[in-house]
C-alpha positions as a printed NumPy array, in Angstrom:
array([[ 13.891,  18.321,  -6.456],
       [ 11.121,  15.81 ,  -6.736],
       [ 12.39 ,  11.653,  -7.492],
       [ 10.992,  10.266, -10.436],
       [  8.377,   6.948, -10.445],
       [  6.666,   5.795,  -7.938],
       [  4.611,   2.873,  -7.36 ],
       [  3.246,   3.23 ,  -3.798],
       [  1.077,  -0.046,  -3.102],
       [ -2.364,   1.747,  -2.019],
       [ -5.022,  -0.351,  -0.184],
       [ -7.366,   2.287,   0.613],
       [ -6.183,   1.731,   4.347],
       [ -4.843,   4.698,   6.49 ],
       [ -0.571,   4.06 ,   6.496],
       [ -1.694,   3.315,   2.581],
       [ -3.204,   6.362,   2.248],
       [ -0.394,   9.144,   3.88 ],
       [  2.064,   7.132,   2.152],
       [  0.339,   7.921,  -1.826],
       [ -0.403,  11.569,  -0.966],
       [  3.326,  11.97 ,   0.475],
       [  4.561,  10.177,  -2.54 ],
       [  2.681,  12.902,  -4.855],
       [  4.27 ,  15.2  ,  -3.462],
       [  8.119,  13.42 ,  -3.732],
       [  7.686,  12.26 ,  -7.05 ],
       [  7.636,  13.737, -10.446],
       [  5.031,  10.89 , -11.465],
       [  2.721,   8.237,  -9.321],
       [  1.309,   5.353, -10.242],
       [ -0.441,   3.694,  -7.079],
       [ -1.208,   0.086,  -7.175],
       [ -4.272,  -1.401,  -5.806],
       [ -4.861,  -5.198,  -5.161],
       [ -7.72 ,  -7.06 ,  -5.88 ],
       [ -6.749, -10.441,  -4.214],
       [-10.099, -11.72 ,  -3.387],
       [ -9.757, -10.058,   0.001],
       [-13.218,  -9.939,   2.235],
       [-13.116,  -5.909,   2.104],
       [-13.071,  -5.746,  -1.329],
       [-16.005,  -3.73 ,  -2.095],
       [-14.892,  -1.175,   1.009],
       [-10.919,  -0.806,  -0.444],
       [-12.11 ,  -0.101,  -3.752],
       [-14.768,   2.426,  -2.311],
       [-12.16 ,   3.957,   0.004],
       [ -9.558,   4.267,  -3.037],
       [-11.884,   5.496,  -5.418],
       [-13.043,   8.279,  -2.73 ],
       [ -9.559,   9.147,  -1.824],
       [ -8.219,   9.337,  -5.204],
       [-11.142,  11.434,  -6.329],
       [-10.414,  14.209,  -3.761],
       [ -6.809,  14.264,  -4.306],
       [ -7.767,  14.561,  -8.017],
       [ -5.128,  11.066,  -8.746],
       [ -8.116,   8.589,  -9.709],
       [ -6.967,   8.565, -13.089],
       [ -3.432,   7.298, -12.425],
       [ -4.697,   4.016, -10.185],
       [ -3.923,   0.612, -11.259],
       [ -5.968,  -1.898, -10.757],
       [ -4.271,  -5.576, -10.588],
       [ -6.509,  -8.788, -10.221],
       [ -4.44 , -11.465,  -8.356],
       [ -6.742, -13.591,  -7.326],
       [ -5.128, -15.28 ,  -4.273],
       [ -7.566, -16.353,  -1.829],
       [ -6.738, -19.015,   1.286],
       [ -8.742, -19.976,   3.91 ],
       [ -7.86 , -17.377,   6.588],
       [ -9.806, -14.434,   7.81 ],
       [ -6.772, -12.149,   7.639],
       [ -5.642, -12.775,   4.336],
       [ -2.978, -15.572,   3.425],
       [  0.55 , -15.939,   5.157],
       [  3.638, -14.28 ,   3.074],
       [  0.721, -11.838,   1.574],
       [  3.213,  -8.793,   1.092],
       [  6.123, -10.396,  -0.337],
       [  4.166, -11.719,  -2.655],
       [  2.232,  -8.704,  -3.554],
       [  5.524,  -6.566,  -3.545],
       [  7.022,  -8.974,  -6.428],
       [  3.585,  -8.958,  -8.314],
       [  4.407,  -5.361,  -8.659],
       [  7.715,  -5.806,  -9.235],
       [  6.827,  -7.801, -12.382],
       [  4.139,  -5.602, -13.731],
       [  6.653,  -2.654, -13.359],
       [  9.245,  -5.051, -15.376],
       [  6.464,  -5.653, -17.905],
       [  5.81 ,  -2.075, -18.56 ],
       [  9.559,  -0.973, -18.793],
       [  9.681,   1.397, -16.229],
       [ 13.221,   1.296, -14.995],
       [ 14.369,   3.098, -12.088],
       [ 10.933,   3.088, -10.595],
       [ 10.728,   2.528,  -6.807],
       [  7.29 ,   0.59 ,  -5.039],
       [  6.545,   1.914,  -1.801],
       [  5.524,   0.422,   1.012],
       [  3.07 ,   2.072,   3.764],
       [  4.872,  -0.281,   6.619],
       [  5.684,   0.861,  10.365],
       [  7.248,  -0.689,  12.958],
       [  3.423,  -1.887,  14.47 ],
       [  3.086,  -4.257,  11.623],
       [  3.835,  -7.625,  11.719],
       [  5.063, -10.812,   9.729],
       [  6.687,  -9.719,   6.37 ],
       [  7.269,  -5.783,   6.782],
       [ 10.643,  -6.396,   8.266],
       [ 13.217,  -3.995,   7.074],
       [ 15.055,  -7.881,   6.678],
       [ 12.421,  -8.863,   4.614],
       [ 12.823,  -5.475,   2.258],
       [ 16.491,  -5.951,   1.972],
       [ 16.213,  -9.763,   1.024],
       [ 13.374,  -8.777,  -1.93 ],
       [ 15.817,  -6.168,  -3.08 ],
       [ 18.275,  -8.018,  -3.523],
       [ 16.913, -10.499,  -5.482],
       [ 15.172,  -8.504,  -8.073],
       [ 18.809,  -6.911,  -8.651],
       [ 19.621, -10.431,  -9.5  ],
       [ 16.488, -11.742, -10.907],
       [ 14.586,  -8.922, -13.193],
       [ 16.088,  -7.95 , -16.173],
       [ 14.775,  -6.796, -19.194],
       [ 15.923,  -6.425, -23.306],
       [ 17.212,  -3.371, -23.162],
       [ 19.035,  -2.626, -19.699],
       [ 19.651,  -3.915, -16.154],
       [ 16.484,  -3.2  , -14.389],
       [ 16.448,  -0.785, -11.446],
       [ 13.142,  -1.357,  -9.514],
       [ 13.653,  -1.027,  -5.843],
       [ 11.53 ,  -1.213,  -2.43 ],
       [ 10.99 ,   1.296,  -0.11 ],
       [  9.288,   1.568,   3.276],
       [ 10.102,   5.536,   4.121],
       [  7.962,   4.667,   8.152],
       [  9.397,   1.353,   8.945],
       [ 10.929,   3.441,  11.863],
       [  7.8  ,   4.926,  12.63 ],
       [  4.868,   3.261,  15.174],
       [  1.188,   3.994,  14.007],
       [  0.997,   6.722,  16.3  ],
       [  4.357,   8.49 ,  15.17 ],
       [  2.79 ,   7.855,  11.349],
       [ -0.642,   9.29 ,  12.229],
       [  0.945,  12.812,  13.578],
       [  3.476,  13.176,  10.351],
       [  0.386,  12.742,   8.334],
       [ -1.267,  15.254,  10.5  ],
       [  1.585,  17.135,   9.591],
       [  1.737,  17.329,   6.098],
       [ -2.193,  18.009,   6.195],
       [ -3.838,  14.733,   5.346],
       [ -6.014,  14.527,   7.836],
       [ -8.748,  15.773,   6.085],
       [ -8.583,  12.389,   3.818],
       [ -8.714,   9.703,   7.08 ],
       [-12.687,   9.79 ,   7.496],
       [-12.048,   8.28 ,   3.854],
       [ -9.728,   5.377,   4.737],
       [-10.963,   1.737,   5.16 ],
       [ -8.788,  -0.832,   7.204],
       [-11.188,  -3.53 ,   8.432],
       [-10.451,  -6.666,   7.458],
       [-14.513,  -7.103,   7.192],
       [-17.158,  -6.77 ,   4.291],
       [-18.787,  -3.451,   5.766],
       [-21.751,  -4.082,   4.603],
       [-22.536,  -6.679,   7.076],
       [-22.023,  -3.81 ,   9.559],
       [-24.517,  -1.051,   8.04 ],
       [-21.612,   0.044,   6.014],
       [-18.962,   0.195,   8.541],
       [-15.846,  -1.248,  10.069],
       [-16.369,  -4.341,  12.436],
       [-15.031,  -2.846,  15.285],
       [-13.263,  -6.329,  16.268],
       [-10.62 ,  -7.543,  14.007],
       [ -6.851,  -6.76 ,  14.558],
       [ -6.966,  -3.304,  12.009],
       [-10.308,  -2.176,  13.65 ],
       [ -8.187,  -2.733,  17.183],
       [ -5.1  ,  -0.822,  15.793],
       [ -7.138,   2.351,  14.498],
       [ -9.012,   2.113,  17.904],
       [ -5.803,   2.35 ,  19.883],
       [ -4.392,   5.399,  18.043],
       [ -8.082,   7.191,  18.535],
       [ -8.983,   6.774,  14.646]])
């Protein structure tokens, strides 16, 4: 029997990517989330979403969330997730939608704020912390691969037949189109995809 709402948090990127198509197929409805947080690849994620979501016939169920949060790092900004995962705590709050789980596309490759520590501590305080008028909200995290390396994530996508999707993913951290339209080749997500033959 399928769950019932998810909010996976969908970059565009390839653990991003197995984790919304697995969630269609776990959930009675999906909403994925995608963040437009002044990041570098902006114009690549939103092409990579917008592709993907097309030929999985979910582009009308994408939000689209303008955060704005820009710092002067080439990677992003420090604490980026956490943040991120509350911002979608909050819109889920906003919009009523109790017992709705976000899900996150984290393995045990990533770094910084994807600890299973990390997911337990945000839980806990949006138990405490979010409420609503009418009830006790009940929005949880969830990282189903935090167990999983990139590798061990790449087959069980393989598995479920996604693979046909991952020529459609975007993970640089780069503006592709100061590469002729493609990844860098040299930043720390171009590395990881390299490494796991991607």
């Amino acid at each position: 029997m399928k769950r019932g709402i998810a909010y996976p948090l969908f970059s565009g990127g390839l653990d991003s990517t197995i984790l919304t198509l697995d969630a269609i197929n776990q959930y009675e409805e999906v909403k994925p989330i995608f963040f437009n947080r002044g990041q570098t690849a902006l114009y690549n994620e939103r092409k990579a979403v917008k592709n993907i979501s097309e030929k999985g016939s979910f582009n009308d169920k994408i939000i689209n969330l303008n955060v704005g949060l820009t710092w002067n790092r080439p990677d992003g900004f420090p604490c980026r997730n956490m943040i991120l995962m509350l911002i979608a705590a909050s819109y889920i709050e906003s919009n009523y939608d109790n017992y709705s789980t976000v899900l996150l596309g984290f393995n045990s490759d990533d770094t910084e704020d994807t600890s299973k520590e990390i997911i337990d501590i945000l839980n806990k305080g949006i138990s405490e912390g979010v409420r609503n008028n009418k009830e006790d909200a009940r929005i949880r995290f969830e990282a189903p691969y935090i167990d999983l390396t990139k590798m061990n994530l790449l087959d069980y996508g393989i598995s479920k037949g996604f693979n046909d999707y991952f020529e459609l993913t975007w993970s640089c951290w780069k503006d592709g189109r100061n590469f002729g339209d493609k990844p860098c080749g040299k930043c720390y997500a171009c590395e990881s995809r390299e490494k796991i033959g991607i």
